[in-house]
C-alpha positions as CSV (number, residue, x, y, z in Angstrom):
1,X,-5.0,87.1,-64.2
2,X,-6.4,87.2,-60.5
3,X,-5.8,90.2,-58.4
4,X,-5.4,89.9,-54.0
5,X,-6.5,92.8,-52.2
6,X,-4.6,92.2,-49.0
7,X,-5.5,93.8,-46.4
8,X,-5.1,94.1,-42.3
9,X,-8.5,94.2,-41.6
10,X,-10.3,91.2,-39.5
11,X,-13.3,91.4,-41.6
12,X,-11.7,91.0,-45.0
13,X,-9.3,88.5,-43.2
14,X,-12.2,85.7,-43.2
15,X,-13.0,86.0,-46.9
16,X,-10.9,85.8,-49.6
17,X,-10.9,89.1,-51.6
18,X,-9.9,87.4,-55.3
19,X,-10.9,89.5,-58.5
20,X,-10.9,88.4,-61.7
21,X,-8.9,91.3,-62.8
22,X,-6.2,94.7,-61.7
23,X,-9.0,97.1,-62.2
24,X,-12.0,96.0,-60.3
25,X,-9.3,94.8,-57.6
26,X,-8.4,98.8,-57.3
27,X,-12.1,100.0,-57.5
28,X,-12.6,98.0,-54.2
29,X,-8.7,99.2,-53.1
30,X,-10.4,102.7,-52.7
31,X,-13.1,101.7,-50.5
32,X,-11.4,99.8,-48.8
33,X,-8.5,102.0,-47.9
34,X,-10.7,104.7,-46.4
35,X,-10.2,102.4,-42.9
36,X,-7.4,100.9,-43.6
37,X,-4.8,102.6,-45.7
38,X,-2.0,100.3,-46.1
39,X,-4.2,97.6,-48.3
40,X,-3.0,97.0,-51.6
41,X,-3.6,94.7,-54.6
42,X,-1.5,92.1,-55.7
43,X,-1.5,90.0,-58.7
44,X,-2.7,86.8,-57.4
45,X,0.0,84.2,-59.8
46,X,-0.2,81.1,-61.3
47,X,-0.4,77.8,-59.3
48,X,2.5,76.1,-61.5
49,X,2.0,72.6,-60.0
50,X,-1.6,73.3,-62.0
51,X,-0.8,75.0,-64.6
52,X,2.1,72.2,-66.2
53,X,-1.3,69.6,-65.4
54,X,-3.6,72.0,-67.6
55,X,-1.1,72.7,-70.7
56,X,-0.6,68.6,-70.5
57,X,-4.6,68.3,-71.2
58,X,-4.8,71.1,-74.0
59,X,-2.0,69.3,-76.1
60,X,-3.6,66.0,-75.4
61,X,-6.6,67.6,-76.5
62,X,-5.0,69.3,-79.6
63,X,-3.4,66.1,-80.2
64,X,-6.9,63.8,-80.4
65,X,-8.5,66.7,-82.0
66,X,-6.2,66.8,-84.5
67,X,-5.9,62.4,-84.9
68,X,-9.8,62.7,-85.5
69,X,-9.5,65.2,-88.4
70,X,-7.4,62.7,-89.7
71,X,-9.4,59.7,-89.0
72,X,-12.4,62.0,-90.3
73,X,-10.7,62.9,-93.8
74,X,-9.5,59.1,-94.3
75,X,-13.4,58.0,-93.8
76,X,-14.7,60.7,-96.0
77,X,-12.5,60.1,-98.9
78,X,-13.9,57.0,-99.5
């Protein structure tokens, strides 16, 4: 899961601080709390509007994945 560092500073206000994960997210934190010591990391969540889109596509994908098996052991049997 994504990690936010959130923080009040203009200069890390025009970027977006995303990291891919808690820890790195917290090795900035330090740094970046020496001027501003109210940042914090925050886990960044799941898009849901996405996410219901994406697990449609991996069972479609299971599902033709597993009709081609099929198809493939009908074809190889004889």
């Amino acid at each position: 899961m994504n990690w936010i560092l959130i923080s009040t500073l203009a200069a890390l206000q025009a970027t977006s601080m995303v990291y891919p994960n808690e820890q790195i997210c917290h090795t900035a934190l330090k740094e970046v709390r020496t001027v501003d010591p109210k940042a914090i990391c925050i886990p960044q969540g799941v898009d849901y509007r996405n996410q219901r889109r994406i697990d449609g596509m991996k069972e479609f994908l299971t599902l033709f994945g597993e009709h081609v098996d099929t198809l493939s052991s009908h074809t190889n049997g004889h």
